[in-house]
C-alpha positions as CSV (number, residue, x, y, z in Angstrom):
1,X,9.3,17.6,26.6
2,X,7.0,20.0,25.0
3,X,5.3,23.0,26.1
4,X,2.2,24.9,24.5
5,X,-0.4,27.1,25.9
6,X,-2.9,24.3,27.2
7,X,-0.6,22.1,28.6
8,X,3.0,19.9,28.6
9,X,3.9,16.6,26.2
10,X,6.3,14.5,27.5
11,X,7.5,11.3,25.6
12,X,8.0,8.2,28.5
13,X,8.6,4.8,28.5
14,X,5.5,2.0,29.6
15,X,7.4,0.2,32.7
16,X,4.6,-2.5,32.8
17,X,5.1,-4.2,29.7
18,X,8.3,-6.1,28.9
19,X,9.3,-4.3,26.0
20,X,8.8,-1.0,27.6
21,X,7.8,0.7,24.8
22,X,7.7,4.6,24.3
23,X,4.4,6.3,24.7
24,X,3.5,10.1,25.1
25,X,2.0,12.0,27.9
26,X,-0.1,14.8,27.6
27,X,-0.6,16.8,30.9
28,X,-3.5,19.6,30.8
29,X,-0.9,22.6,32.3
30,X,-2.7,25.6,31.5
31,X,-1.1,29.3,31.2
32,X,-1.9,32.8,32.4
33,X,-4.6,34.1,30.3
34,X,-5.9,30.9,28.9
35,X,-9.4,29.9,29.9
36,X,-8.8,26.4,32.1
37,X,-12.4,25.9,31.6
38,X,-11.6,25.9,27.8
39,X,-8.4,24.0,27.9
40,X,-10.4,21.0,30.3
41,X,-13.2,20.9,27.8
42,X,-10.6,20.6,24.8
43,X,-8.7,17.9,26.7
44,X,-11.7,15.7,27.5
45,X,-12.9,15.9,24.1
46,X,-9.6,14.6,22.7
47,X,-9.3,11.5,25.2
48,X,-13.2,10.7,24.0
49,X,-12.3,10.9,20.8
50,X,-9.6,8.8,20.0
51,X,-11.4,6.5,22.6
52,X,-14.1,6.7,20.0
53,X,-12.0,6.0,17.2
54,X,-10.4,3.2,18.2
55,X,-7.5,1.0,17.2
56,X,-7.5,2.6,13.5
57,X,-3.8,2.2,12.5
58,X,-3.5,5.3,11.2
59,X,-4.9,7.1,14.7
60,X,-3.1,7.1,17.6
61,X,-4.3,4.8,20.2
62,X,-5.5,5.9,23.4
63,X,-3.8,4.3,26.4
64,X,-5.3,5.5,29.1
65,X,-7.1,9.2,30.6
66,X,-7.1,10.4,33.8
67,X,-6.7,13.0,36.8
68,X,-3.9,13.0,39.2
69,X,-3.3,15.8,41.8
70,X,-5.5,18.6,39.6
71,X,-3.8,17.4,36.4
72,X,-5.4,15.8,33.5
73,X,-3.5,13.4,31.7
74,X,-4.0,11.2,28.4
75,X,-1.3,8.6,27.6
76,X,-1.4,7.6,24.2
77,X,0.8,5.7,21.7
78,X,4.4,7.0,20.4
79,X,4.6,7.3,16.6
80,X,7.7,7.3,15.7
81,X,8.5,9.5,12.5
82,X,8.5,13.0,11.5
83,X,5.3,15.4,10.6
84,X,5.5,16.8,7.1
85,X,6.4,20.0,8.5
86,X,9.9,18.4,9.2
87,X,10.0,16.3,6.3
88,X,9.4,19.3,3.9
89,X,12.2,22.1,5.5
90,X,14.4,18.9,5.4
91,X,13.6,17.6,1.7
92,X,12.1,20.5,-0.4
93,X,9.1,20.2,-2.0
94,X,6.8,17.3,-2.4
95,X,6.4,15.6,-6.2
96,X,3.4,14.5,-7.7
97,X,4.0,10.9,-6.5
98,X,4.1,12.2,-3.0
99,X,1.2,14.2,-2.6
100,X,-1.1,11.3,-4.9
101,X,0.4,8.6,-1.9
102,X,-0.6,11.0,0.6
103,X,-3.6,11.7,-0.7
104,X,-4.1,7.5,-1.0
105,X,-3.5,7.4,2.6
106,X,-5.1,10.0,4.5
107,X,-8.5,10.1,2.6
108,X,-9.7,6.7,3.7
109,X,-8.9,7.9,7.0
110,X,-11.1,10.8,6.5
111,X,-13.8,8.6,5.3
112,X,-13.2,6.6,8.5
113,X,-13.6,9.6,11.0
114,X,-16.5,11.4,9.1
115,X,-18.4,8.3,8.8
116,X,-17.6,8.1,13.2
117,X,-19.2,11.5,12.8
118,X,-16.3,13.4,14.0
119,X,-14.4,16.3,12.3
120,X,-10.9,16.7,13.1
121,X,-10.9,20.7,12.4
122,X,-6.9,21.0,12.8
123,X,-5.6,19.0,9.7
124,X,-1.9,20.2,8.8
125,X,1.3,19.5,8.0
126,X,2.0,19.1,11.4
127,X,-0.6,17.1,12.7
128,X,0.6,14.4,9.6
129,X,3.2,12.2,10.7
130,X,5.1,9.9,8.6
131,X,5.5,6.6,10.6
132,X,9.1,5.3,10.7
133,X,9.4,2.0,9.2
134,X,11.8,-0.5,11.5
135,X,15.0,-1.0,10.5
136,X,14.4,-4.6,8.4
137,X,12.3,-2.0,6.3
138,X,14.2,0.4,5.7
139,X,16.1,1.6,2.8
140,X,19.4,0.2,1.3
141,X,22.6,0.9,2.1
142,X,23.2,2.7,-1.3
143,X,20.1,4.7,-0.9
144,X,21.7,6.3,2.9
145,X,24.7,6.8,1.5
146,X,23.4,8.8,-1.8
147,X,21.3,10.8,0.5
148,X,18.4,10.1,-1.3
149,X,15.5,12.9,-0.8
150,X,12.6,10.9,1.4
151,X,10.2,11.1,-2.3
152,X,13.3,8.9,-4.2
153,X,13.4,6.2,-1.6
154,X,12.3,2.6,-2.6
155,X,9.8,2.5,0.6
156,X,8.6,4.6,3.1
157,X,5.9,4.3,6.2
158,X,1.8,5.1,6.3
159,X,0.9,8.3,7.2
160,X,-0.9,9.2,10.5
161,X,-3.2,12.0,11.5
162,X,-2.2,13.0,15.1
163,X,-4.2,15.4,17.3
164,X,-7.7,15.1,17.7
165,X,-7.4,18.8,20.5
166,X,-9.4,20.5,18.2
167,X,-11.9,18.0,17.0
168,X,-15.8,18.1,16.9
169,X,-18.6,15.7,17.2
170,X,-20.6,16.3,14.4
171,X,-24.5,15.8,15.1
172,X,-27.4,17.5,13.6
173,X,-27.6,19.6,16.7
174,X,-24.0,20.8,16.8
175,X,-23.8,21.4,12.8
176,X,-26.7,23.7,12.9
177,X,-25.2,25.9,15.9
178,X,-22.4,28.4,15.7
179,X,-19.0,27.4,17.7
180,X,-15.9,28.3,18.9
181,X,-13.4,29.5,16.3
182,X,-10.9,27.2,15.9
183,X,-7.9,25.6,13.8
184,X,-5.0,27.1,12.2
185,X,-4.8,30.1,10.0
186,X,-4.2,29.3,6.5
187,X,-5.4,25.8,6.4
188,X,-8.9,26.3,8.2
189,X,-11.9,26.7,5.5
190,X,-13.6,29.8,5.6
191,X,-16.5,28.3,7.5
192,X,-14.8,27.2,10.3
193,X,-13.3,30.3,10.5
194,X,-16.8,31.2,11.5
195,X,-17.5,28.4,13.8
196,X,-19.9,26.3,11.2
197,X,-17.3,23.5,10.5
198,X,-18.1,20.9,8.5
199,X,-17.2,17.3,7.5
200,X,-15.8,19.4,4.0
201,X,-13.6,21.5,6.2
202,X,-10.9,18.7,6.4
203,X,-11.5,18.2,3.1
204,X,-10.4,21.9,2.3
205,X,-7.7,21.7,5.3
206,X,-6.5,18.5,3.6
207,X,-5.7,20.0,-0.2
208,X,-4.2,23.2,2.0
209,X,-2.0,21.0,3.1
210,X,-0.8,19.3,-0.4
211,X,-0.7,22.7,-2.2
212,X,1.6,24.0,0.8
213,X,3.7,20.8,0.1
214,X,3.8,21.5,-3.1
215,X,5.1,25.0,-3.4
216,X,6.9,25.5,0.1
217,X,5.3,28.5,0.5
218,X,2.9,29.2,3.4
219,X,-1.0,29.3,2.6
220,X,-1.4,33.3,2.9
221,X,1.5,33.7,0.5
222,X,-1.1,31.8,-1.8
223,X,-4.4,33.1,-1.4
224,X,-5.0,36.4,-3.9
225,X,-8.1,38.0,-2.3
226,X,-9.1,39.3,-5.7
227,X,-9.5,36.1,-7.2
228,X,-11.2,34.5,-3.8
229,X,-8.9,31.8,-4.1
230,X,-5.5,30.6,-4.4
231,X,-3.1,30.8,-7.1
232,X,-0.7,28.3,-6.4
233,X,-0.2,26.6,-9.8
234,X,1.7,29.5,-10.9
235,X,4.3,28.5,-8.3
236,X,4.7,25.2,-9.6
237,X,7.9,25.8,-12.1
238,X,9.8,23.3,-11.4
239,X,7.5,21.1,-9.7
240,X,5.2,20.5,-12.4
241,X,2.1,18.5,-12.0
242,X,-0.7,16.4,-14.0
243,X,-3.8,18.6,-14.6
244,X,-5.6,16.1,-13.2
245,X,-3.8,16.3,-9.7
246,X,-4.5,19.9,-10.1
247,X,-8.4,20.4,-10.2
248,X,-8.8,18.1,-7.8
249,X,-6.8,20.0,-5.6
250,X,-8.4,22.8,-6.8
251,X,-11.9,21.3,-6.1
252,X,-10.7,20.6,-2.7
253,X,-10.0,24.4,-1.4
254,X,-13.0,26.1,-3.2
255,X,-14.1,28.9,-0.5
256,X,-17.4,27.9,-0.9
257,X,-19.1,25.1,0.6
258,X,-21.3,23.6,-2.2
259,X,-18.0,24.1,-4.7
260,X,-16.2,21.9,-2.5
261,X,-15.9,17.5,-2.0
262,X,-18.9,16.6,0.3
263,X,-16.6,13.2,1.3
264,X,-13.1,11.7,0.9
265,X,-15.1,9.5,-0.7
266,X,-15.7,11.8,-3.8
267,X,-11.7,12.9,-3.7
268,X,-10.9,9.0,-3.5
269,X,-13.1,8.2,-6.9
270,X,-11.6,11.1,-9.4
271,X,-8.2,10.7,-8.1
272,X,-8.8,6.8,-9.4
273,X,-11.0,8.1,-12.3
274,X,-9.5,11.2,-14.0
275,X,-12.3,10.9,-16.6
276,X,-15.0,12.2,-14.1
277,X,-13.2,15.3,-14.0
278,X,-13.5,15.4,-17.8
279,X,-9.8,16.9,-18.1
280,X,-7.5,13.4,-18.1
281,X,-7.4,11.7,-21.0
282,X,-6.4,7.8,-20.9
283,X,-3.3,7.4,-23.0
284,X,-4.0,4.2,-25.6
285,X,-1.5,1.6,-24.8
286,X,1.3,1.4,-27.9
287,X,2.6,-2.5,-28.0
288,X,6.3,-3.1,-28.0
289,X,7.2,0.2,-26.4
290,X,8.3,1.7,-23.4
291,X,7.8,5.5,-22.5
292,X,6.7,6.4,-19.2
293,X,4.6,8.9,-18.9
294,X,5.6,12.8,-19.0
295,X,4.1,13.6,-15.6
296,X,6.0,14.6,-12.2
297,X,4.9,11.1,-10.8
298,X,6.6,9.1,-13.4
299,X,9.7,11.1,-13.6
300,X,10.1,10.5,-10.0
301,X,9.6,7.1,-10.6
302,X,12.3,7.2,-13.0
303,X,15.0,9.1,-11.2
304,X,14.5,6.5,-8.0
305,X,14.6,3.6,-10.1
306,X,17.6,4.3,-12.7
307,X,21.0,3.4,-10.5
308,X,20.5,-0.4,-11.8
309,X,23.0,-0.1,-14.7
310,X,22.9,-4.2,-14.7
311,X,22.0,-7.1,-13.2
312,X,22.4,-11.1,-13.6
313,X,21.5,-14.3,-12.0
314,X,23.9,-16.9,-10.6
315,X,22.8,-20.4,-9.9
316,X,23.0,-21.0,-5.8
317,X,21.3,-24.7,-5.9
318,X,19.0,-26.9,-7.2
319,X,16.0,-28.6,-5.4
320,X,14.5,-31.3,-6.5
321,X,12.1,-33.5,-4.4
322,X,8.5,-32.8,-6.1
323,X,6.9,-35.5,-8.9
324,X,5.0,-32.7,-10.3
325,X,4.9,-29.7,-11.8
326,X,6.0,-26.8,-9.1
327,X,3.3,-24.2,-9.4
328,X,3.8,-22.0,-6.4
329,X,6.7,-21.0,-4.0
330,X,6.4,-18.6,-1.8
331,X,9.5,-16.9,1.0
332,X,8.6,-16.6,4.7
333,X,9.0,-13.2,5.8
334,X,12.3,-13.7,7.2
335,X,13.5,-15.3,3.9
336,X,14.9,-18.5,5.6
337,X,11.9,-20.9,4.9
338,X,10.8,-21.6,0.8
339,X,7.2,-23.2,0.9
340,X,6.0,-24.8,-2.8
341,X,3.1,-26.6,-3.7
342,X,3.0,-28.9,-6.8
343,X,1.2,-31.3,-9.4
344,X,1.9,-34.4,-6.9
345,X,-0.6,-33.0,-4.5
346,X,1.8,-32.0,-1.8
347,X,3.1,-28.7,0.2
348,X,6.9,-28.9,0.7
349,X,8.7,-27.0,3.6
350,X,12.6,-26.0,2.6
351,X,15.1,-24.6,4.4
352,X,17.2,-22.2,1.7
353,X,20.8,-22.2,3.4
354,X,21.4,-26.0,3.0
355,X,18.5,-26.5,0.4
356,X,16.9,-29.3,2.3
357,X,13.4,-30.3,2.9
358,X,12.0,-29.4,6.5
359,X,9.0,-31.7,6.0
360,X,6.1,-32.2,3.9
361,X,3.0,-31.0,4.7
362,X,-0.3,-33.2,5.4
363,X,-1.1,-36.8,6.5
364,X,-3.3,-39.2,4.6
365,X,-6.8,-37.2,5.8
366,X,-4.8,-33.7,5.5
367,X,-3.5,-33.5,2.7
368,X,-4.8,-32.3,-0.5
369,X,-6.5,-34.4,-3.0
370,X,-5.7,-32.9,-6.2
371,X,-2.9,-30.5,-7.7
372,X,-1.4,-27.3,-5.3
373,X,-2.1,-24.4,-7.1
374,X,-1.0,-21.3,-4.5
375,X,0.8,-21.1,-1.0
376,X,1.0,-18.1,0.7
377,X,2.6,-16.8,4.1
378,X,0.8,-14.9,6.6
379,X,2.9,-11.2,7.1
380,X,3.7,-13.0,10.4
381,X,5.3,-16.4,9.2
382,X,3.0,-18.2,11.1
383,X,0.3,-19.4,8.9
384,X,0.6,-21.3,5.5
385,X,-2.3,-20.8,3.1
386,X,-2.5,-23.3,0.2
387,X,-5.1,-23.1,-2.6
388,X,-5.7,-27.1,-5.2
389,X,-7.7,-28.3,-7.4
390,X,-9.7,-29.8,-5.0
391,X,-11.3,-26.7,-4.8
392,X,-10.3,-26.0,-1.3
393,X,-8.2,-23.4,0.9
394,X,-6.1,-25.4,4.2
395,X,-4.0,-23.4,6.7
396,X,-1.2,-24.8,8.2
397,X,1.1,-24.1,11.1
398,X,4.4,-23.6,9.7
399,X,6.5,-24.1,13.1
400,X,5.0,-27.9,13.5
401,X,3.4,-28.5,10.1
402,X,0.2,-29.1,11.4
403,X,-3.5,-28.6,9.5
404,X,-5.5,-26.6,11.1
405,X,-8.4,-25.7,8.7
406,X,-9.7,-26.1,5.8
407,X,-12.4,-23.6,3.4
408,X,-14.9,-24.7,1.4
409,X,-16.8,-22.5,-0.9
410,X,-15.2,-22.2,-4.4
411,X,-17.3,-24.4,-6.8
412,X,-14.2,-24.8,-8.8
413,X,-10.4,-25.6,-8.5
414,X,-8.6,-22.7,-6.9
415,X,-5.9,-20.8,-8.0
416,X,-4.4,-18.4,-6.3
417,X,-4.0,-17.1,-2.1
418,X,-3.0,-13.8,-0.8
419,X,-2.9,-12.5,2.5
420,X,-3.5,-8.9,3.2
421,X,-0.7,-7.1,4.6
422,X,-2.0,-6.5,8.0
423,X,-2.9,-10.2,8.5
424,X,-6.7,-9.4,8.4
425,X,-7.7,-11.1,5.0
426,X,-7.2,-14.3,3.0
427,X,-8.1,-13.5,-0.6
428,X,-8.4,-16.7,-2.8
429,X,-9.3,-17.1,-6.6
430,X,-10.6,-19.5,-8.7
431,X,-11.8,-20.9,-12.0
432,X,-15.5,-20.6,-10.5
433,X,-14.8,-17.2,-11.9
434,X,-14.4,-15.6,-8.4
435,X,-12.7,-14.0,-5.4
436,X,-13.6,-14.6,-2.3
437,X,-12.5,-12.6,1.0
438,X,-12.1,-14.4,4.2
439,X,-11.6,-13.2,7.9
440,X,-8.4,-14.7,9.4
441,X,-9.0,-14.6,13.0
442,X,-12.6,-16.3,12.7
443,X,-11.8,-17.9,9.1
444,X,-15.6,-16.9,8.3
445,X,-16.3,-16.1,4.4
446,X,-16.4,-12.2,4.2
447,X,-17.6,-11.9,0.8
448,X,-17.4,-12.6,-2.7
449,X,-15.8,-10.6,-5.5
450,X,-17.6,-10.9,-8.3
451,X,-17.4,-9.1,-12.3
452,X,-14.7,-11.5,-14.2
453,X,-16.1,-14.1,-16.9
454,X,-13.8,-16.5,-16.7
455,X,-11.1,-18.0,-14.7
456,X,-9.2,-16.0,-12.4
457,X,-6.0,-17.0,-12.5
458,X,-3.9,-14.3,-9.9
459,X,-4.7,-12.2,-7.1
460,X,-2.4,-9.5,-5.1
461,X,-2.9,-7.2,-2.5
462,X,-1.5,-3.4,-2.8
463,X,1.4,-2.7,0.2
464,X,-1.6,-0.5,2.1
465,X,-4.0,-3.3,2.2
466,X,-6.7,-1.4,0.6
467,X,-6.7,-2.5,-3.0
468,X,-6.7,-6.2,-4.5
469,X,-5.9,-6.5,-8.1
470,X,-6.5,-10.0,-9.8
471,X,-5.8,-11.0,-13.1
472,X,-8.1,-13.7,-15.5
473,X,-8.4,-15.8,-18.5
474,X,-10.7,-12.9,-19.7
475,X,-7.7,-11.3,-20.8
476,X,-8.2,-8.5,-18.3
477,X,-6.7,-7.6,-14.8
478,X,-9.0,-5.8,-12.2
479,X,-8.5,-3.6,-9.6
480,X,-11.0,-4.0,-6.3
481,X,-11.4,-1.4,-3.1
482,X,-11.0,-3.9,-0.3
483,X,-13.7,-1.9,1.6
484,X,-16.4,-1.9,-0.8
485,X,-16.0,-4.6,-3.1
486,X,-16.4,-2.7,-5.8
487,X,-14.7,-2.6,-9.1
488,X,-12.8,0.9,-9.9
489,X,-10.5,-0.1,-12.9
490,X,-10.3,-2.6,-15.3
491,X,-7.1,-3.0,-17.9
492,X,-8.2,-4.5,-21.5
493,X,-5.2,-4.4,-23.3
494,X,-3.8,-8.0,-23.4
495,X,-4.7,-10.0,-26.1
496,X,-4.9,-13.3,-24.5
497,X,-5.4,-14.5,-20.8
498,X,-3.6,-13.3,-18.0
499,X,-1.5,-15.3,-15.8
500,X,0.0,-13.3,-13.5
501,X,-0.4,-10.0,-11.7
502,X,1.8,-8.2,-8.7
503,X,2.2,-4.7,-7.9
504,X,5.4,-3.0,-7.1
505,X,6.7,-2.0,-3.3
506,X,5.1,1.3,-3.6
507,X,2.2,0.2,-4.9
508,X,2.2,2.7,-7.4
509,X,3.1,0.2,-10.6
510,X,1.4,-3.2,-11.1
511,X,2.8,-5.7,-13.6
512,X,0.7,-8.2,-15.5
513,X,2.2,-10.8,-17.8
514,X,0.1,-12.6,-20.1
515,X,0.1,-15.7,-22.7
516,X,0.5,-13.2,-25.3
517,X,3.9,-13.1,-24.4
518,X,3.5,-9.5,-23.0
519,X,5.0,-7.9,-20.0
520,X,2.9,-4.7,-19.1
521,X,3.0,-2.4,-16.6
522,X,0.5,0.4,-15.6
523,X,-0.1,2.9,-13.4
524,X,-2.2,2.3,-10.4
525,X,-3.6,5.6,-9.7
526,X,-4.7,6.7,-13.6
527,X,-4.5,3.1,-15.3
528,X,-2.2,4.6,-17.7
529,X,-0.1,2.0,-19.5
530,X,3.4,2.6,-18.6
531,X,5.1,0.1,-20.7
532,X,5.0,-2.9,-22.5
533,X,8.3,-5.8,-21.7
534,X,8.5,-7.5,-24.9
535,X,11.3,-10.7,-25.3
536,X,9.6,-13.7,-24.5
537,X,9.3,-16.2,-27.2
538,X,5.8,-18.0,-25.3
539,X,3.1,-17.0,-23.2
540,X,4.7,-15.2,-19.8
541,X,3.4,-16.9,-16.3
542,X,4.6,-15.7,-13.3
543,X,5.9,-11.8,-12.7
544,X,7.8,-10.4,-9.1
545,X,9.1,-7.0,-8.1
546,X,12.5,-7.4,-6.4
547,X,11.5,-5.6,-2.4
548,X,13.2,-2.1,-3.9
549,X,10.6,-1.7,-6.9
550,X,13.7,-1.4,-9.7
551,X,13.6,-4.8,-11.1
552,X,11.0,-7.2,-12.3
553,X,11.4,-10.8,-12.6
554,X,9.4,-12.8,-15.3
555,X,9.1,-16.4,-16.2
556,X,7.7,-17.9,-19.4
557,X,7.0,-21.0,-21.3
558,X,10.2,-20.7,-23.4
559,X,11.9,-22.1,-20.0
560,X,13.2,-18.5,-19.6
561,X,13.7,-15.6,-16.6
562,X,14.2,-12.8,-17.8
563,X,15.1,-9.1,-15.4
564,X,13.9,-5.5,-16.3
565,X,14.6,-2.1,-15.2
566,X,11.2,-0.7,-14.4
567,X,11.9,2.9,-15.2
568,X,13.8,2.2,-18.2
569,X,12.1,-1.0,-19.4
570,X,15.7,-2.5,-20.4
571,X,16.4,-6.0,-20.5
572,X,18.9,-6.6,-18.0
573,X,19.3,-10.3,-18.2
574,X,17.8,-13.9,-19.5
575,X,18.7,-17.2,-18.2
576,X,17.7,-21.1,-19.0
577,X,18.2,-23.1,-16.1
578,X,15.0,-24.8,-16.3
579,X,14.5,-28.1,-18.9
580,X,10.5,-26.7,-19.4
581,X,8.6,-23.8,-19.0
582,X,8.9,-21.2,-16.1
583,X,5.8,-21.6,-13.6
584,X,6.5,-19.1,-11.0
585,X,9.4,-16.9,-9.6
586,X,9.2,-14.8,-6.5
587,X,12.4,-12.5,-4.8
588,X,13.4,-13.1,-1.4
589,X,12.1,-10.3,1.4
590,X,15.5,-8.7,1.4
591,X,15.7,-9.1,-2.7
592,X,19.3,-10.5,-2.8
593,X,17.5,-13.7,-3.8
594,X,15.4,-15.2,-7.0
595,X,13.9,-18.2,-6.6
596,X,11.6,-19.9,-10.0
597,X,9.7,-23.1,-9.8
598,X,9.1,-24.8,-13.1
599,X,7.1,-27.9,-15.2
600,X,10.3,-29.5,-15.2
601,X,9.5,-30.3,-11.4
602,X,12.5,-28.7,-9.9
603,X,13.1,-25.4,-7.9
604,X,16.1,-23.4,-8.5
605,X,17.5,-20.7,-6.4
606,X,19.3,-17.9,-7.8
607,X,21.5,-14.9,-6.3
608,X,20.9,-11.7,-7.6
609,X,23.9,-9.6,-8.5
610,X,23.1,-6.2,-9.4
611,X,25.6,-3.4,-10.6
612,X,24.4,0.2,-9.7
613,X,24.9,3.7,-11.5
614,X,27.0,6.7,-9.7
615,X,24.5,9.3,-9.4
């Protein structure tokens, strides 16, 4: 339990569902010297609030709001995690790679309640939780036992913004007219302060917040009155970070109102385009090398990443049942199910332990008529997606086989399916030249993605959901906001067609490999080439992340796999099972597990074995 001036938060259990999940109860419980009047007001505006915003996933949900013997009471769901107050007096100051995630996270949700005309007027480190992620998430065993600092750790959960007490419903009306005072000292903008908040106050709240991260030291211990502002990048020793990062930040806490970000929107666009801020150079791309970047974000990357001092592959079985060429596999998320989709026209179910076929998928009016380009689980396991040359998308029921639908609208063969992460989306490529976006409860078209001039040959979604990235015979891989459809980034430097395209757990890094032979990687956030992975003898096809982000997997046409350490760029290992080329390779959900299809029609399945530096 919890007590505070206004009222009483109690964490309970929900007796009326099965599970009995946690939830938390807020009871309006106000103090001598408050004003109840005040207090009511303030509660009612919170329950209508979060009624208002919905089922966002990164809002708490609103269970239910009532009165009960003079009390008022909102029930609302339990996240489970610790604010960033916590996290930072437990872990020390946030890197670079933090704050730019955190920033990646809690702007769209900005954008979302701005644009539902509220303002939340009390954004702070505590009002920021950092979901806990359930245990089949969480991170290795090595990671617990090194104590890892929360930044180092291969995955972490999606921020959430937590009491909406405080917030206001923007209108013309109420934006013109002065009101109460309210919101915490330090992190309120100066307008607020005077009762004229604005949808820019969070904004200025928001970079508050990151700065404080940054430092460890509380707001008014940064703010020199003389220079109107803060000084906080003279604090940054031995936290050091891009100068990009920085006026942005800085952009975000100017006092005045007209200095400031109008939107998330604007923060969202030169966090992904450092050029508008005409400070951030792009680095040119230097072939056969890998440096990583001198910035705080990549040296983060690097100190997480390095404890793979080696790795190799052992040969677990052989599967052989496809007449074709094996162009896709795909793991259910529980790793016990391998789906792959060939030349012969077929889908084939397999079950790894004892490396046998489940069944084949499709009867003679079912089936597909030409090759199987791309399968795909849904984040559930329920749904198969499969993508052919027929130029059509089927969905399947994985726990009796059955087809259950079938998309039409590619004009030419397709090549590639991804789910989003949250189940929402089906995104599907083709050599029609685009990417089209379907909705997976009502399997409606939701748009098309448009831009490339030629075939597009790979799609992924980010880990948040929010960016696709697709790869092309155009020689270039794109990067697309979900929301918007829009382009943001586009990567030139192959020199030949792209065939595959994947980004890492974080979804900080994403790896392209091409048929000039290349391995690249890049930087999500600035585009900045990271590295090049050079070794191949022929064109590279397929690329994977193992689930911790420190090795990448690729397979070529010299009938090769070869494994990388992504902050060092070493080459780790090669190996030649396969009689032809390398088609595709994908790691198992807990990563223990490689598995590569190939032209030579076969599916192998490899353990990986990795040894690990002492830190």
């Amino acid at each position: 339990m919890a007590q505070g001036g206004f009222g009483r938060t109690f964490l309970a259990e929900d007796e009326y569902k099965p599970s009995k999940p946690r939830c938390v109860i807020k009871q309006f419980y106000p103090q001598a010297g408050n004003s109840a009047l005040k207090a009511a007001k303030l509660f009612h505006q919170e329950a209508l609030r979060l009624e208002k915003l919905g089922k966002h996933p990164q809002i708490p949900e609103l269970l239910a709001h009532f009165e009960q013997d003079n009390y008022l009471y909102i029930v609302q769901e339990f996240i489970d995690g610790q604010n960033l107050a916590q996290e930072l007096a437990e872990s020390g100051a946030f890197p670079e790679v933090e704050i730019r995630h955190l920033l990646a996270e809690l702007l769209p949700v900005l954008q979302f309640i701005h644009t539902g005309k509220v303002i939340h007027r009390d954004i702070k480190p505590e009002n920021i939780i950092r979901r806990r992620l359930p245990p089949s998430h969480l991170c290795t065993q090595e990671e617990s036992l090194l104590k890892l600092p929360p930044y180092l750790k291969g995955v972490r959960g999606s921020f959430v913004l937590v009491d909406f007490g405080a917030a206001k419903y923007a209108t013309p009306a109420t934006l013109a007219k002065t009101g109460t005072t309210i919101g915490s000292a330090g992190y309120a903008a100066p307008e607020q302060i005077f009762g004229k908040a604005v949808f820019a106050s969070d904004i200025y709240s928001l970079g508050v917040t990151c700065i404080h991260l940054l430092t460890q030291l509380e707001p008014f211990d940064l703010y020199d009155v003389l220079e109107s502002g803060f000084v906080w990048r003279h604090y940054l020793v031995n936290n050091p970070v891009s100068e990009q990062l920085a006026n942005v930040l800085t952009k975000m806490v100017q006092s005045a109102v007209r200095q400031r970000y109008q939107s998330a929107q604007e923060v969202m666009q030169d966090l992904l385009m450092p050029d508008t801020i005409g400070k951030t150079k792009m680095a040119l791309p230097v072939s056969g090398t890998f440096n990583l970047a001198n910035t705080a974000s990549q040296q983060s990357l690097q100190q997480a990443n390095s404890r793979v001092a080696s790795a190799k592959l052992s040969l677990i079985s052989t599967i052989t049942g496809h007449s074709g060429t094996v162009y896709a596999i795909a793991f259910s998320p529980d790793g016990q199910i391998l789906a792959s989709g060939s030349a012969d026209k077929t889908i084939k179910l397999w079950q790894l332990k004892m490396a046998w076929e489940i069944r084949t998928l499709g009867g003679w009016f079912s089936k597909h008529s030409d090759a199987v380009r791309a399968v795909a689980f849904s984040p559930n396991g329920k749904i198969l997606a499969s993508g052919s040359d027929d130029k059509t998308i089927k969905l399947w029921n994985v726990r009796n086989g059955q087809h259950f639908c079938t998309l039409s609208g590619h004009s030419d063969a397709v090549s590639a399916v991804a789910f989003s992460p949250n189940s929402k989306i089906l995104a599907t490529s083709s050599a029609d030249k685009t990417i089209k976006l379907w909705d997976v409860q009502t399997w409606h078209q939701l748009y098309t993605l448009t831009g490339h001039s030629d075939t597009v040959i790979a799609v992924a979604f980010s880990p948040n959901g929010k960016t696709i990235a697709t790869s092309s015979a155009d020689k270039t891989v794109r990067l697309w906001d979900v929301r918007t459809g829009e382009v943001f980034s586009t990567i030139t430097s192959h020199s030949w067609l792209v065939d595959s395209v994947a980004f890492s757990p974080n979804g900080q890094i994403i790896a392209s490999g091409s048929a000039d032979k290349m391995v690249r990687l890049w930087d999500v956030y600035t585009g900045q080439q990271l590295g090049s992975l050079k070794g191949h003898l022929n064109g590279v096809s397929c690329v994977a992340f193992s689930s911790d982000g420190q090795i990448l997997a690729s397979g070529s046409w010299d009938n090769s796999i070869k494994l990388w350490n992504v902050s060092t760029g070493k080459h780790l290992c090669e190996f030649r099972g396969h009689l032809n080329g390398v088609s595709c390779v994908v790691f198992s959900p807990d990563g223990r597990t490689l598995a590569s299809g190939s032209w030579d029609n076969s599916i192998k399945i490899w353990r990986v074995i990795t040894t690990l530096n002492h830190l």
